[in-house]
N, C-alpha and C positions, 0 to 999 in steps of 0.2 A: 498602421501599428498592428502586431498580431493579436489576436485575441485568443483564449485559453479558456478548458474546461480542466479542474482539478477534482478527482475523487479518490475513494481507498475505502480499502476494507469491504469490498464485496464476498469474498470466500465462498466463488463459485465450487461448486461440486458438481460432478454430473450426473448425479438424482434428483438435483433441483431443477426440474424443467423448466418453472415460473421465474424463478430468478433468472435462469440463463436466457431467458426469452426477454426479460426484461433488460436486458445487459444488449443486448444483439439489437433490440429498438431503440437503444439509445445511442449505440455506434451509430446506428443509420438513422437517424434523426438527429436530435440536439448536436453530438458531435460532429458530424458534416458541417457543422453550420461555422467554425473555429477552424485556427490555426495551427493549434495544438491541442492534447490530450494529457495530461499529466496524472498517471496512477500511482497515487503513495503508498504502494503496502499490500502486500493481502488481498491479492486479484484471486489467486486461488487458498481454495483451504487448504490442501495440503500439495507440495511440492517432491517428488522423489525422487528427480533429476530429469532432464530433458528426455533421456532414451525409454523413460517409462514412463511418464507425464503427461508426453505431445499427444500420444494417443488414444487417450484419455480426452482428450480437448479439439478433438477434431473441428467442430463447427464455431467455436470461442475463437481457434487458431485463427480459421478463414474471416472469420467476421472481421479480425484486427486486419489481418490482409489487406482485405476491402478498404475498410476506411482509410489505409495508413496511402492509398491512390490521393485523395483529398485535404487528410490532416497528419502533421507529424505526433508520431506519439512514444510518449517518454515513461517508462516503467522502474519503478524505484521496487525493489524486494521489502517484503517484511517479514514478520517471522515465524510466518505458517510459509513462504515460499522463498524463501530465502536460496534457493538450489538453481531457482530459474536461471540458465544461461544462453550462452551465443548462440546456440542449435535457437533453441523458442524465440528470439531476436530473430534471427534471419529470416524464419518463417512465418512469423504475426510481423512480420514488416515494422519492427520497434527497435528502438534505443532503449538498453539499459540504463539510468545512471544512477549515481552515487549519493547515499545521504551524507552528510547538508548536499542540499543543491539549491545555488541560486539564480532567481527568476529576477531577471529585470524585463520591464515592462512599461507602458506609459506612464513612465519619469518614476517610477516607483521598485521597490527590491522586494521581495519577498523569498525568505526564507522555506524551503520546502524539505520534510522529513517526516520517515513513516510515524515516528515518535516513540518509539520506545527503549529508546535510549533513554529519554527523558525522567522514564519513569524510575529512577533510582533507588526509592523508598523500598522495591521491591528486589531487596538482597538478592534469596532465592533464584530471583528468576535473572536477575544479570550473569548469574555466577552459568547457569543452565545454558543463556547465552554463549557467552564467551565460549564455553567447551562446544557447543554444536554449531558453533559460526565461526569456530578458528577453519583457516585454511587447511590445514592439516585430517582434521575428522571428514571435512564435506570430498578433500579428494578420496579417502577412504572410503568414506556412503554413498557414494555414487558407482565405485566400483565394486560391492557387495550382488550378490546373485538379487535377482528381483524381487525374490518370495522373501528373503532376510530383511531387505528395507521397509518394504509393507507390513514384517512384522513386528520389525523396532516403530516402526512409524506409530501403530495403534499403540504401542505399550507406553509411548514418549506422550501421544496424544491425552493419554487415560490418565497420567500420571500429573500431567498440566489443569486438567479435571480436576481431581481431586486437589490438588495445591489451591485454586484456585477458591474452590469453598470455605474455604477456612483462612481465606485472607479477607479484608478489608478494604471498603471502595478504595479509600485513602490511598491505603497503598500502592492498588493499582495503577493509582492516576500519575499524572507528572509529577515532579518535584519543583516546585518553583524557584530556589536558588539552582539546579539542572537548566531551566531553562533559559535563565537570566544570563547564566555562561554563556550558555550558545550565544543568545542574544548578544553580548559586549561582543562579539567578531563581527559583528553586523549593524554596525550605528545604523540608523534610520532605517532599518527594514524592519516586513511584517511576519510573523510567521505564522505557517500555515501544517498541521500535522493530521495522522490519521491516531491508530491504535486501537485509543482509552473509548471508543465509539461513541465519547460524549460531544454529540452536536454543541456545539456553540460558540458563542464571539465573547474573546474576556481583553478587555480595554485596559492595556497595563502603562504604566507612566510615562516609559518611554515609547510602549511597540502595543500593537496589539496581536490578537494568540487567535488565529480562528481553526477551531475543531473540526472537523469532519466526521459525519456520523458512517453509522456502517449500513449497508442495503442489505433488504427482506427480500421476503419473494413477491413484494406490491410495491415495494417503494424504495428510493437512493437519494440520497443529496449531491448537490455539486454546487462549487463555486466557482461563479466566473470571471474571468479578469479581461474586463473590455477599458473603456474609458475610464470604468469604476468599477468595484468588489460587488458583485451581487450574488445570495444565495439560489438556487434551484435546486427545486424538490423534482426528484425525478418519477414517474409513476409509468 
């Protein structure tokens, strides 16, 4: 049976040495050690399309390379990189796929999504969505001169900033009747999200909800899907 590693929300940058060196020892360690690699979300902070991005990421690129000889690995967009496409697939040796995505596994389903969708409570920021993740804008922003995206980029970044102090945890988190939808297309599955970075396992009636936290420049979480669900803390 294949065995799996699931993480998100790392939001590498390339000023962050210590995170990105921690990311590169865990491709080549723990990850070797699996079948799969399953990133939900949020591999980079910011995304501003392939032709400006990749090179930016030169040694992140080659590290997915490497592993992807050993392990297959699956890259869900979120939505600081939502831009990532087939150019950065072909050359981090990765599959794109699509939120919901489901995982079957030893005799069990799990539902995987970066999770913010989920979050509904937070008008504002679905509505922000929808306009900067319709197909239509992203074939636009992509094809803007380079120095224009980088500077809608910080202005959209700054603007997400300030929204965000003056919202409440609450809001930001899932919505529980959101998730319960999802859930009813899924009888007996688990799910599994990134986003809201709040680590942890919520045991709900029918499914259970496991969280995924977000990685520092010391430390990541992962879960792993062998015979059974276990947490690892990554350091």
């Amino acid at each position: 049976m294949l065995s799996s590693l699931i993480i998100a929300d790392l939001h590498l940058v390339t000023n962050e040495v210590e995170k990105n060196q921690l990311f590169t020892a865990f491709c080549k360690q723990q990850a070797t050690q699996v079948d799969q690699l399953f990133i939900l979300g949020d591999l980079f902070n910011t995304w501003l399309g392939d032709d400006l991005s990749l090179s930016y990421y030169d040694e992140i690129i080659q590290t997915l390379k490497d592993l992807s000889h050993t392990t297959q690995i699956f890259i869900m967009t979120g939505n600081r990189d939502f831009l990532l496409a087939q150019t950065f697939a072909h050359q981090a040796g990765c599959q794109l796929i699509d939120s919901p995505y489901l995982l079957e596994t030893h005799g069990h389903q799990y539902v995987l999504t970066h999770g913010d969708e989920l979050c509904t409570d937070d008008e504002s920021y679905q509505q922000m969505k929808s306009i900067l993740q319709h197909p239509i804008t992203k074939f636009i922003f992509v094809r803007l001169p380079k120095q224009w995206r980088l500077k809608l980029s910080g202005q959209l970044r700054q603007k997400s900033v300030n929204a965000q102090q003056n919202k409440s945890q609450e809001i930001m988190d899932v919505n529980p009747s959101a998730v319960n939808e999802l859930m009813k297309k899924y009888p007996g599955a688990d799910l599994i999200h990134g986003h809201t970075h709040r680590l942890n396992t919520h045991v709900e009636q029918k499914f259970t909800r496991y969280v995924l936290g977000d990685w520092s420049n010391t430390q990541g979480s992962a879960i792993k899907l062998a015979d059974e669900l276990s947490w690892l803390e990554i350091r």
